[in-house]
C-alpha beads as a LAMMPS data file, in Angstrom:
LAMMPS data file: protein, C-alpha beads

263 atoms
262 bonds

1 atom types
1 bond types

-500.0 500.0 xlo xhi
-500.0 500.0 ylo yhi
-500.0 500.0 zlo zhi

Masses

1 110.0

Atoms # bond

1 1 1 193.784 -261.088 -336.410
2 1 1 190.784 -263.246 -336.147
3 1 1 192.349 -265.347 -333.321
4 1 1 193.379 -262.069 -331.873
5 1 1 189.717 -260.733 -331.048
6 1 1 188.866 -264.141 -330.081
7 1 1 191.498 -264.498 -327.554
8 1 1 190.711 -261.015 -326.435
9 1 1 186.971 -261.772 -326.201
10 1 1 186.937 -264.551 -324.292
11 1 1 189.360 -263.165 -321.342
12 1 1 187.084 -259.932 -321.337
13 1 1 183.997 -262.514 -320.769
14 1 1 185.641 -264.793 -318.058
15 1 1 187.376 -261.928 -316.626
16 1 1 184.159 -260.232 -316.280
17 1 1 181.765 -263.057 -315.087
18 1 1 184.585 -264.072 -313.126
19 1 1 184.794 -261.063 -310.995
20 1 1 181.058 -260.230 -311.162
21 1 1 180.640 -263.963 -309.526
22 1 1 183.464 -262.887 -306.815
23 1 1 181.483 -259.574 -306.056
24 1 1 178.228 -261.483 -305.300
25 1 1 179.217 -263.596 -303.045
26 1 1 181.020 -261.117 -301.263
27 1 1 178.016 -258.626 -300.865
28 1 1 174.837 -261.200 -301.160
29 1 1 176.285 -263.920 -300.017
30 1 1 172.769 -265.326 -299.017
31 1 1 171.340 -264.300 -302.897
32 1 1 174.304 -266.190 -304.610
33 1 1 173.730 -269.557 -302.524
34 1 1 170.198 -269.229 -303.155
35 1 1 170.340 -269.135 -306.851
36 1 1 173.527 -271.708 -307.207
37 1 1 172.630 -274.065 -304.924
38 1 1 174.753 -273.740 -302.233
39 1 1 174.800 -274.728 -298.741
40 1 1 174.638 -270.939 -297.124
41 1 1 177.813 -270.276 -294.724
42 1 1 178.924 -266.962 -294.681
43 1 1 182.523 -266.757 -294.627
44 1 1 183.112 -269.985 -296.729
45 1 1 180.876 -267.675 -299.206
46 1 1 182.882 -264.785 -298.603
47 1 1 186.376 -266.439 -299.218
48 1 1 184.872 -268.028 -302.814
49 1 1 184.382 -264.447 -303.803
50 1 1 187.982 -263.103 -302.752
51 1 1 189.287 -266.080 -304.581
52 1 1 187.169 -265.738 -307.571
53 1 1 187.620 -261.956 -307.898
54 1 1 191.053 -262.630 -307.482
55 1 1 191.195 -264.994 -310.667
56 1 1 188.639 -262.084 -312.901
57 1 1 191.142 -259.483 -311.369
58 1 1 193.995 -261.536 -312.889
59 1 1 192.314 -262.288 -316.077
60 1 1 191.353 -258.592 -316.965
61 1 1 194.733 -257.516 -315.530
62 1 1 196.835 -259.652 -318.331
63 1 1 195.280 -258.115 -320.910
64 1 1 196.859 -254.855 -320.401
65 1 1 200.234 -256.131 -318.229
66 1 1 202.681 -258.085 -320.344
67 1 1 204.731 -259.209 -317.501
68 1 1 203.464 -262.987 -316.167
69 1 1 205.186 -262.475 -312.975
70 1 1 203.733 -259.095 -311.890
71 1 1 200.132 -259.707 -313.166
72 1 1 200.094 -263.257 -311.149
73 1 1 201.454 -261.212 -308.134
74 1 1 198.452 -258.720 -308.505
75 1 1 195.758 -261.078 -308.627
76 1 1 197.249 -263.128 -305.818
77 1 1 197.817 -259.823 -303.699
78 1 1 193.750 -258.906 -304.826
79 1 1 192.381 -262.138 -303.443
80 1 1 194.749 -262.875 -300.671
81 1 1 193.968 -259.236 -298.935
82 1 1 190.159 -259.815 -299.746
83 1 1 190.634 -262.948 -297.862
84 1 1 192.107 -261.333 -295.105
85 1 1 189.331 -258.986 -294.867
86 1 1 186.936 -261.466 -294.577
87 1 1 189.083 -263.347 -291.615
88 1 1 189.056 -259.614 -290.033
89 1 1 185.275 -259.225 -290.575
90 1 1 183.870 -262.355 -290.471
91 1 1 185.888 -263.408 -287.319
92 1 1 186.768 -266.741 -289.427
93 1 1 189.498 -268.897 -288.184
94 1 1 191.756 -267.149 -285.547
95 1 1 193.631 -264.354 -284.771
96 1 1 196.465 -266.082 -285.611
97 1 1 195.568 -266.495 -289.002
98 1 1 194.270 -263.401 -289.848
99 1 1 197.836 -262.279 -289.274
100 1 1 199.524 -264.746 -291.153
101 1 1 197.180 -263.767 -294.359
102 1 1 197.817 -259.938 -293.923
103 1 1 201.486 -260.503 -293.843
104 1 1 201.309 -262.340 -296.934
105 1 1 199.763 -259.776 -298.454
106 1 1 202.345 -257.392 -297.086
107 1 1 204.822 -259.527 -298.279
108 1 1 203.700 -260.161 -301.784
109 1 1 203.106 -256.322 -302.405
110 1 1 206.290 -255.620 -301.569
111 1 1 207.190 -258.256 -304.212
112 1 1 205.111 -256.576 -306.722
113 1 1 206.360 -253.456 -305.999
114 1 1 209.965 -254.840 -306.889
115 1 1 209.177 -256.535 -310.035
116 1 1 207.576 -253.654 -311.188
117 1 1 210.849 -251.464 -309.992
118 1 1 212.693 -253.746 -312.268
119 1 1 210.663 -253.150 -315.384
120 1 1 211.460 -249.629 -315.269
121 1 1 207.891 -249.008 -313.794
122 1 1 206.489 -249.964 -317.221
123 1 1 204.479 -253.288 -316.915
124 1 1 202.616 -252.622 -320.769
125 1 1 204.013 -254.148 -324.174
126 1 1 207.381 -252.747 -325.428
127 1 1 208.768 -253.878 -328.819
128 1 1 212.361 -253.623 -329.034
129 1 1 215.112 -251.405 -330.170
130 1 1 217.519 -252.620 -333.710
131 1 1 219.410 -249.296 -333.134
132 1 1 221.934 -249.059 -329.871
133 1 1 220.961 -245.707 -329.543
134 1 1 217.365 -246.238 -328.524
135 1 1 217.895 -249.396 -326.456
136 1 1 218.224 -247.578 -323.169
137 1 1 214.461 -245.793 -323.816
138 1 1 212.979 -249.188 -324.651
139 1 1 212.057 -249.533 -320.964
140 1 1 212.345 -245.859 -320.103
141 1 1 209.171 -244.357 -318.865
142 1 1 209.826 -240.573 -318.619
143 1 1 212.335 -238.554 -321.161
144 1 1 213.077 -234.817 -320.680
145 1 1 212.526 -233.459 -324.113
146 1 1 214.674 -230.447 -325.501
147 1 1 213.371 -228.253 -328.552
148 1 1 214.291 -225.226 -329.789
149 1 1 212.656 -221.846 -330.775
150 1 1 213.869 -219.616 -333.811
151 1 1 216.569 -218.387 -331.976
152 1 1 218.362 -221.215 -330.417
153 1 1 216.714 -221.220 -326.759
154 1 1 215.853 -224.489 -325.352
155 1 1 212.676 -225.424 -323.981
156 1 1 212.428 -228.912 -322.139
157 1 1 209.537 -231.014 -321.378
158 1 1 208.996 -234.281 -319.508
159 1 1 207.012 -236.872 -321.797
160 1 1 206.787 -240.506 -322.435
161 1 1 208.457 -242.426 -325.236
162 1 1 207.404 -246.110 -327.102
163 1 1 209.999 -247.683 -328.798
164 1 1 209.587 -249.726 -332.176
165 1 1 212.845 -250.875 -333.990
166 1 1 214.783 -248.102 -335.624
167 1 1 212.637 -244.925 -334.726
168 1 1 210.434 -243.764 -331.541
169 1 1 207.116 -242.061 -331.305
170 1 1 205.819 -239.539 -328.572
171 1 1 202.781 -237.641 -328.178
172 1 1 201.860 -234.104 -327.753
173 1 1 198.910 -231.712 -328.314
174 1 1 198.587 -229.428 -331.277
175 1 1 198.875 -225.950 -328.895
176 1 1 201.776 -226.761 -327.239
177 1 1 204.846 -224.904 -327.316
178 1 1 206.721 -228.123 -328.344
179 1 1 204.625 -228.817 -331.093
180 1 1 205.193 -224.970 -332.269
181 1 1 208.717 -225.241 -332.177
182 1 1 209.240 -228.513 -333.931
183 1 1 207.362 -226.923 -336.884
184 1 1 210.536 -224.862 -337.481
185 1 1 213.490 -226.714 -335.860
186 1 1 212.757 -230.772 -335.792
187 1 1 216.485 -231.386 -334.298
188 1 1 215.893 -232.043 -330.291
189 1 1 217.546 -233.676 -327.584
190 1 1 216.164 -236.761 -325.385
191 1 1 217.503 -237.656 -321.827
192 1 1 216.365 -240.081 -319.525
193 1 1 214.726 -238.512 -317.010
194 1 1 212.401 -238.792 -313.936
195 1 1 208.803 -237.986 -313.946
196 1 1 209.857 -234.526 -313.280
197 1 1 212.348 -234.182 -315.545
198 1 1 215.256 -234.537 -313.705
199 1 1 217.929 -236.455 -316.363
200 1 1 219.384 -240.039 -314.806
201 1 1 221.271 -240.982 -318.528
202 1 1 223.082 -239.026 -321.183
203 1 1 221.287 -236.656 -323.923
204 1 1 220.511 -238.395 -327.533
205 1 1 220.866 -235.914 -330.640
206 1 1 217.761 -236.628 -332.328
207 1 1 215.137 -235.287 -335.433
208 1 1 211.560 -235.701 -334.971
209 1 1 208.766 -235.838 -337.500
210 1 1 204.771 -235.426 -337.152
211 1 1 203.034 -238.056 -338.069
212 1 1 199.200 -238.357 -339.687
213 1 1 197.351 -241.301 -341.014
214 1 1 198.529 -244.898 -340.378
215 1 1 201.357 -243.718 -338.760
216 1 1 199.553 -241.185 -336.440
217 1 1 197.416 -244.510 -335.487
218 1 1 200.446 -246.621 -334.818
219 1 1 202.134 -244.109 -332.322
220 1 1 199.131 -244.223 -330.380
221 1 1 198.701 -247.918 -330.627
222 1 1 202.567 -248.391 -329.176
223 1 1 202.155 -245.743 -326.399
224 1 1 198.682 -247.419 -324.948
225 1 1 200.596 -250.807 -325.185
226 1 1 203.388 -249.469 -323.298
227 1 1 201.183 -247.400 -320.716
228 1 1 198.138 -249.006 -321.026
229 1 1 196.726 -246.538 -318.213
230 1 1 198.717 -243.661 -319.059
231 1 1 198.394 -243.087 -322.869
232 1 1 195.859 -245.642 -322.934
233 1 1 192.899 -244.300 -321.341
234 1 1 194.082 -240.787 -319.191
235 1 1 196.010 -238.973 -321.847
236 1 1 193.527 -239.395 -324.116
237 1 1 190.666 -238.337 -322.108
238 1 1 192.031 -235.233 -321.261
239 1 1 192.566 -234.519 -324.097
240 1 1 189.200 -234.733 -325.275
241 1 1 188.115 -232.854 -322.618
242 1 1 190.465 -230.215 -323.200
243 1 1 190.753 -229.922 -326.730
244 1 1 189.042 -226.918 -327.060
245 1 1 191.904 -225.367 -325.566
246 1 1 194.710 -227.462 -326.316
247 1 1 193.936 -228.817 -329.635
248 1 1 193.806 -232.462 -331.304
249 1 1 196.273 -234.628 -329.953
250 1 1 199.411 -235.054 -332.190
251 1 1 202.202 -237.565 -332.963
252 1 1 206.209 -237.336 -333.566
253 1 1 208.265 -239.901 -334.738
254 1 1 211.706 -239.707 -333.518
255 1 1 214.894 -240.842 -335.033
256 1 1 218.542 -240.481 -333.686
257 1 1 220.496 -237.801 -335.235
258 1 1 223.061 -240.187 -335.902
259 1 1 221.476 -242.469 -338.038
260 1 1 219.337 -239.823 -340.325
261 1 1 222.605 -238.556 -340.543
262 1 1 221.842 -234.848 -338.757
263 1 1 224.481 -233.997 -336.152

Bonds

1 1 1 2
2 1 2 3
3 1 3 4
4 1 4 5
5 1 5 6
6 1 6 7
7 1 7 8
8 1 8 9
9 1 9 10
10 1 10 11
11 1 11 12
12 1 12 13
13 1 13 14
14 1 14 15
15 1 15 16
16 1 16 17
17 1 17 18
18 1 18 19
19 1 19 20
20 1 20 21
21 1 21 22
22 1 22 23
23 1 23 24
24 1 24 25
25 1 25 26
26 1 26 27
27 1 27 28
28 1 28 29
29 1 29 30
30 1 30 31
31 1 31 32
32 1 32 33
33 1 33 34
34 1 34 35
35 1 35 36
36 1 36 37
37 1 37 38
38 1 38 39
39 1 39 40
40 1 40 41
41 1 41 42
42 1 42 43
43 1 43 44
44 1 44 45
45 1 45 46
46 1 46 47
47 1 47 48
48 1 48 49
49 1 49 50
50 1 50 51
51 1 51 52
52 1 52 53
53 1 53 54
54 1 54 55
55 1 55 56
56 1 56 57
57 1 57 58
58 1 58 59
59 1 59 60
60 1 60 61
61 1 61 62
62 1 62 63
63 1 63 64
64 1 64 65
65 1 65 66
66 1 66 67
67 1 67 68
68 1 68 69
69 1 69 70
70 1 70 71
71 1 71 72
72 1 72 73
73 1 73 74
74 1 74 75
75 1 75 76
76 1 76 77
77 1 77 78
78 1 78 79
79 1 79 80
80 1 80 81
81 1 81 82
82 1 82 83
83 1 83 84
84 1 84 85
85 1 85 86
86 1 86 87
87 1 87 88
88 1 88 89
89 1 89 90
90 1 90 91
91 1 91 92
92 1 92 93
93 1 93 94
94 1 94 95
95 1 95 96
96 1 96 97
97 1 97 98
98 1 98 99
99 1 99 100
100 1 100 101
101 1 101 102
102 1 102 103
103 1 103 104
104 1 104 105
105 1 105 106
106 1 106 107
107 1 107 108
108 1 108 109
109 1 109 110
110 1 110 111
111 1 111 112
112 1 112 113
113 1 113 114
114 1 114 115
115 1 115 116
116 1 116 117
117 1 117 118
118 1 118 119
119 1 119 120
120 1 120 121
121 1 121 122
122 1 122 123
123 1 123 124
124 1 124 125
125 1 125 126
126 1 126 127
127 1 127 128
128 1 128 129
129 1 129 130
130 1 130 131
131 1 131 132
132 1 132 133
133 1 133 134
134 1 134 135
135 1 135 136
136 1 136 137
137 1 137 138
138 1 138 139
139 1 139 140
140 1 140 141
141 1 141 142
142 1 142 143
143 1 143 144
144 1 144 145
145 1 145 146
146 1 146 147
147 1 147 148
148 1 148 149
149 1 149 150
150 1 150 151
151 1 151 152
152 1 152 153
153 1 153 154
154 1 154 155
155 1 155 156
156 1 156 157
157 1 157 158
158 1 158 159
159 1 159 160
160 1 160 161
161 1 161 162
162 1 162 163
163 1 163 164
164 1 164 165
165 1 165 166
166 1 166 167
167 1 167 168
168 1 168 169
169 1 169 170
170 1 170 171
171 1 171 172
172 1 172 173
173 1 173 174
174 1 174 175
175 1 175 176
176 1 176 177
177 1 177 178
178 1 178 179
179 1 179 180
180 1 180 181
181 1 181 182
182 1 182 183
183 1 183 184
184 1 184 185
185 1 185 186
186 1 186 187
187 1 187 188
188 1 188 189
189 1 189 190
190 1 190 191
191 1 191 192
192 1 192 193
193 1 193 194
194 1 194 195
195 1 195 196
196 1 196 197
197 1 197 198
198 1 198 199
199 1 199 200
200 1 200 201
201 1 201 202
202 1 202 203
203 1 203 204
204 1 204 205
205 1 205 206
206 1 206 207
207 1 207 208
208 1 208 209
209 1 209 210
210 1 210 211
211 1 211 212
212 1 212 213
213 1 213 214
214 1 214 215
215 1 215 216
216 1 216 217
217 1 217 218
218 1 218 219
219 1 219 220
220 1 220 221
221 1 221 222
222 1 222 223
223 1 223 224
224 1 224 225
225 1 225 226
226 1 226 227
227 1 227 228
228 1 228 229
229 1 229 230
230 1 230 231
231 1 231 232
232 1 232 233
233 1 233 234
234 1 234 235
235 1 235 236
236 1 236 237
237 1 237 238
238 1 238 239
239 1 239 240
240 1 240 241
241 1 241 242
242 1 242 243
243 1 243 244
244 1 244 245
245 1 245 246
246 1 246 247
247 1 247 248
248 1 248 249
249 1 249 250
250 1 250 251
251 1 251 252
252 1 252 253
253 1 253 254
254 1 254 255
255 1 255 256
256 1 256 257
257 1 257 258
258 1 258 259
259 1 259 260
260 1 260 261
261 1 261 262
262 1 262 263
């Protein structure tokens, strides 16, 4: 745990100074020479910043990405279209090259935008799955989720979904009509879905449980890992914000009907 913080702490720092150091010389390029030492030319200046901001960028970025190749693709892409910028700007170099840069950047995007299309458009930390059921939701991102009121009606719900071994965990708010009618029928359905709820994978029979405590704790630890933006920092400031009217945010875990032996 120790080495954990540490590890953390120090990419936090270099990330930071890193980036900080980028943003200087790209803004007061004159200051930053001046207090380093450095010859003063403008656009070399300019081009240590993209580069530098590209390497804090990539720093602060792998500490919420788990996937090497698309966090070394972002913080290339960062610097490399910074750098173009200052060809553009600065009038560095020639046209020529100023167009091979901004192609590069067009073309390593693109590459981004395809690894992360292959993750499932989930670039957080996933654990994985020891029951078949849940291994297609390990890398899901969106599941339509179908409860049930008193008498038998379905109500379904787009929401997100972490994985950890047996059992999975998704989040909800204490006034929703979800949470209301799990207090009285915890058997529900889960389907792959899009963000709007539209299924692309077959319905799981499955019971769901709220959590408190520990547990509560360690569903929201495994949804920020997996959406680090998501469930990390925007679902739980609206929340905040809105709790007066929806309530405090709440847990479920979630275990296949099959296997807590519920049909």
């Amino acid at each position: 745990m120790k080495a954990g913080r540490y590890v953390m702490a120090v990419t936090v720092l270099a990330g930071l100074g890193t980036a900080v150091a980028g943003v200087w010389c790209l803004v007061a390029p004159r200051s930053f020479a001046e207090r380093v030492g450095f010859a003063y030319h403008e656009h070399f200046l300019h081009d240590i910043g993209a580069f530098q901001l590209g390497i804090g960028g990539t720093l602060l970025l792998a500490l919420i990405w788990r996937d090497a190749l698309a966090t070394a693709l972002a913080g290339f892409l960062l610097a490399n279209t910074v750098h173009t910028v200052n060809h553009v700007v600065d009038l560095g170099g020639t046209a020529w090259q100023a167009l091979a840069l901004a192609v590069v950047s067009v073309a390593a995007a693109a590459a981004l935008g395809l690894r992360i299309a292959a993750l499932g458009y989930v670039v957080g930390g996933v654990s994985s799955a020891t029951t078949p059921a849940l291994a297609p939701f390990v890398r899901q991102k969106t599941i339509l989720l179908t409860t049930y009121r008193r008498d038998g009606t379905p109500g379904s719900t787009p929401v997100s979904i972490a994985v950890d071994g047996d059992r999975a965990y998704v989040r909800s708010f204490e006034n929703a009509a979800k949470t209301r009618r799990l207090r009285t029928n915890p058997a529900v359905e889960v389907t792959p879905s899009t963000a709007r709820g539209a299924p692309t994978g077959p319905a799981l029979p499955a019971r769901m449980r709220r959590l408190d405590g520990a547990e509560h704790r360690r569903a929201a630890h495994l949804l920020a890992s997996k959406y680090p933006f998501l469930h990390g920092i925007l679902v739980p400031l609206m929340h905040r914000i809105m709790r007066a009217k929806t309530g405090p945010t709440v847990h479920f875990e979630l275990v296949p009907a099959a296997r807590s032996g519920q049909l």
